[in-house]
N, C-alpha and C positions, 0 to 999 in steps of 0.2 A: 504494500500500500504506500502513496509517496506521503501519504500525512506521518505515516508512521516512519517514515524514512528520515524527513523535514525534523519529526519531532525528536527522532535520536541525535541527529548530526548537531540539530541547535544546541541540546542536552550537552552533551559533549563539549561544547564551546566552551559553555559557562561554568563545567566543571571543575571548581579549587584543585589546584595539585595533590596528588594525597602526601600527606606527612609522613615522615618515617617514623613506623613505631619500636624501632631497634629488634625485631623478630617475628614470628609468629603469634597472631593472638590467641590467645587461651581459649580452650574448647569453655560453652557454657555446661553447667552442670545440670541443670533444669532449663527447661522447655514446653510453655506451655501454651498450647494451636487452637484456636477459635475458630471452632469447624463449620457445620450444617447439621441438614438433619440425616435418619436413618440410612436414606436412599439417597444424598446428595454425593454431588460429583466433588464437592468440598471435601465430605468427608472419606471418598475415600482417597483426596491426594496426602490430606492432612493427615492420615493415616499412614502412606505411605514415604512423609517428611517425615513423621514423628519415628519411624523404626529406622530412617535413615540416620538419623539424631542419636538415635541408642547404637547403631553398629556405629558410628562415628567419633561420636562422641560421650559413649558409656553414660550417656545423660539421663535421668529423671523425666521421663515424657508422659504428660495428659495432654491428650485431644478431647473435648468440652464439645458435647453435641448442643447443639442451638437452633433456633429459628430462623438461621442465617445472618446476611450482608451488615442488618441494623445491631442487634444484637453484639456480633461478634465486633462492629467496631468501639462501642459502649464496654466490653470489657476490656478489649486494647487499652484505651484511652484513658478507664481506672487501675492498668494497671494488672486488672487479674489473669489478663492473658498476653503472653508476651507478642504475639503475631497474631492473625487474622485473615481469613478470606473476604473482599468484599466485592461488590460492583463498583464500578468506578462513580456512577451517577450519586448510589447512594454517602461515599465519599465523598466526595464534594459538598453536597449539605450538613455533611459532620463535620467539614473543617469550614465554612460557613452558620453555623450554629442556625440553621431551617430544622422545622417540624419535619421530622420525630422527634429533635435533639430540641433539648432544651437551652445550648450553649456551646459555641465553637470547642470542638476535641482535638486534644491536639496530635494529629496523627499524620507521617508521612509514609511514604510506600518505599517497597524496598523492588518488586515488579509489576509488570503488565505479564498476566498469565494467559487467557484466553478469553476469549468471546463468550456470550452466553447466550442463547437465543432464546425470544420471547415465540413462546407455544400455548396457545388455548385449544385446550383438546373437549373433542366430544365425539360422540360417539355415531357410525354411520345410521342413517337414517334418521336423524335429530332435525334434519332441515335447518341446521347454523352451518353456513358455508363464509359470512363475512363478520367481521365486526358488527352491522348494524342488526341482524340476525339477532343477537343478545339482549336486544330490547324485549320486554314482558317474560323471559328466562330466569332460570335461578342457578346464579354464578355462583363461584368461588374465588376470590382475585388472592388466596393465596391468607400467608399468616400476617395479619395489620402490623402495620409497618415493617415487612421486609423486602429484600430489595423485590421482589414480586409483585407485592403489593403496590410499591414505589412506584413500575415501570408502568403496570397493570394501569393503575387509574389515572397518568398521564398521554398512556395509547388510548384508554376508554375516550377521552374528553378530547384528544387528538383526531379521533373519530367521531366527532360529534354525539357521541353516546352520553350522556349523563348514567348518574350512579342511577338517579330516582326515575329512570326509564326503564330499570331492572324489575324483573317481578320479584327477584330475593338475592340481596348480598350478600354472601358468608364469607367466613375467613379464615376458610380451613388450613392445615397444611397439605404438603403436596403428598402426601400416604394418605390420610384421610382424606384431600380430594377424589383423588383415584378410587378411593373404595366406596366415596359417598358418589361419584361417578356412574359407576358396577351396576349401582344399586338402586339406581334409578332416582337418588336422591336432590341430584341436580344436575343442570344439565348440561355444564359445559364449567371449565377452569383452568385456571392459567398458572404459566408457569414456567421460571427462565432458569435456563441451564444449560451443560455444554450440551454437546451429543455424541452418542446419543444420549437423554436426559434417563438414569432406572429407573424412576418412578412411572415414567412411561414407556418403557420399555417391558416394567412387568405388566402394567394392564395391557399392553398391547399381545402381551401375549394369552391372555383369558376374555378379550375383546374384541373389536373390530373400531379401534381406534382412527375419528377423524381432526387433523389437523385447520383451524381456520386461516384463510389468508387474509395476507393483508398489507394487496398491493399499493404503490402510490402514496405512505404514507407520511414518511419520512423526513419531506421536506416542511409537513407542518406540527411533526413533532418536534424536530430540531428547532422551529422557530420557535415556540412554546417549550423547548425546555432545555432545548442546549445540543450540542454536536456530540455528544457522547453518543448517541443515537447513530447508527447505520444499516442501511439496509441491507436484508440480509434473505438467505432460504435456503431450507431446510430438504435435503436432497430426494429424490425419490428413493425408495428403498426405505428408507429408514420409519422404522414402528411397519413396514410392509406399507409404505405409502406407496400409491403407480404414479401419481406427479410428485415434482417439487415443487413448495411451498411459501411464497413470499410473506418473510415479516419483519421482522424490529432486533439489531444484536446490540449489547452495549458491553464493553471489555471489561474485566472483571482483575483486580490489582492484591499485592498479597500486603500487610500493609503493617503497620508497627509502632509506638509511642516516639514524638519526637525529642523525646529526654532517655530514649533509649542509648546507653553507648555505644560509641561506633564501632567498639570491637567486636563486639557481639551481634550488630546490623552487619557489619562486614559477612562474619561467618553464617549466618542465619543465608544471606544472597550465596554465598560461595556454596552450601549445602544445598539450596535449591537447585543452583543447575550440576551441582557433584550428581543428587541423584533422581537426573530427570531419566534415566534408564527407569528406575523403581516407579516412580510417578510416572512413566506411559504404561507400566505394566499394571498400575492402580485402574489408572479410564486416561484412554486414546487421547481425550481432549491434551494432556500434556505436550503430547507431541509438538502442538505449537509453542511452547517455551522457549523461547532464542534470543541470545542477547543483546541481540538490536533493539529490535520489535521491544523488550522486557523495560527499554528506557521511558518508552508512551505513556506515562501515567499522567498526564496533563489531567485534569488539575491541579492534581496531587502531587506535591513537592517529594522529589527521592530523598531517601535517609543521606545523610552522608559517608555514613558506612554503605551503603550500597552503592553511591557515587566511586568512592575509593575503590571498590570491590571491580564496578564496568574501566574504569582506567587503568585499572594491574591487567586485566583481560581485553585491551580493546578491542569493543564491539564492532567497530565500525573498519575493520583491517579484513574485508573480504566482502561478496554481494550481502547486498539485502536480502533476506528470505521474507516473502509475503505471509505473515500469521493467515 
């Protein structure tokens, strides 16, 4: 992508020299990853970071299941978790102090992991083929305030949809959507993740899974809510789709306290990509981790242990590879 190319080289510019710290820095001893939920693709990288942490660094490791992106930046930022998954969207109004957050958090990122794609799923024969389709239905727009929820009611209102044009809002998670899905209990629900997303991958296996498109929209979500927003689809094949599927991706950053020290944001980024072999064999989405592309976290400011970390390694000393 050349925004993502644009945004590495500039990164690079302005990056301080890193200092010498007269040696190697000290492995940490504790490590603790603010994941997702059951079936998230969070949780199983965070999973496969954290055992990368224990053969590495004989470390103490808790991965902390959550309700994702909002959530896990709130423990960052107090503190109780040392790292974090989040969307980049929902980042930026925590280091802007917007609703959910009650007050700028102070958090910087250490990469740009991957894309997440926005899927509202239901089921064939429902007659929801488009966003507007949703009006007089009974959603699910995911758990309140996570980044689902975030993305969910900025594409709804993107699409001229209002909330009160719903027949019934819920706010379930994405296991409980799926099962309240099954069961006839509603009738369509959203939900952003890499891919393929498990939670839709298992109902689509006890289902007949349909994805909603949702071409064209893009240019009037970004206007309403920012560039983090690109358009994106969802290939054929996947959940056994016969087309692919136009809709909404927004990158998703790994992210950390900015009173954190640098020695330890250093090793945290150097562990990430030591073991992105373990993290592609957690879920494929890894595979896009590269560390070009990983500098993109606009608007979110890099650690400067992660800064130091892209300059021992320059990123920018071979092609671009497109995330």
């Amino acid at each position: 992508m050349r925004w993502v190319r644009a945004a590495a080289a500039t990164l690079l510019l302005v990056l301080p020299a890193a200092a010498c710290t007269g040696g190697e820095p000290a492995a940490p001893e504790r490590l603790v990853i603010a994941a997702g939920g059951p079936e998230d693709v969070y949780t199983f990288l965070a999973e496969a970071l954290g055992e990368a942490a224990r053969e590495a660094w004989s470390a103490q490791v808790d991965v902390v299941t959550t309700p994702g992106s909002v959530e896990n930046l709130r423990l960052v930022a107090e503190g109780r978790a040392d790292v974090g998954f989040a969307t980049v969207d929902a980042a930026e109004i925590a280091v802007s102090g917007q609703l959910p957050f009650v007050t700028a958090l102070p958090i910087e990122a250490l990469a740009r992991l991957y894309d997440d794609y926005l899927q509202v799923v239901t089921l064939a024969g429902s007659g929801i083929d488009r966003l507007s389709d949703l009006a007089g239905r009974r959603v699910s727009l995911g758990t309140e305030h996570s980044g689902t929820d975030i993305v969910a009611d900025r594409v709804l209102r993107a699409a001229g949809v209002t909330l009160d044009a719903l027949d019934t809002r819920t706010d379930l998670s994405p296991r409980t959507s799926a099962q309240a899905l099954a069961a006839g209990e509603i009738d369509a629900f959203f939900i952003a993740g890499g891919l393929p997303t498990p939670v839709v991958t298992n109902l689509a296996g006890t289902a007949s899974v349909r994805l909603v498109t949702m071409p064209g929209l893009v240019d009037d979500l970004q206007a309403q809510s920012g560039q983090h927003y690109q358009a994106g689809s969802i290939p054929a094949g996947t959940y056994g789709l016969e087309t692919e599927v136009a809709t909404v991706t927004v990158a998703n950053v790994l992210v950390v306290r900015q009173d954190l020290p640098e020695e330890f944001a250093y090793r945290l980024t150097e562990l990430l990509f030591d073991a992105k072999p373990e993290l592609v064999d957690a879920h494929e989405e890894a595979r896009r981790l590269d560390h070009r592309s990983a500098l993109a976290t606009y608007p979110i400011t890099l650690h400067a242990g992660a800064q130091r970390y892209y300059r021992a390694t320059k990123p920018l000393a071979g092609p671009m590879v497109s995330p």
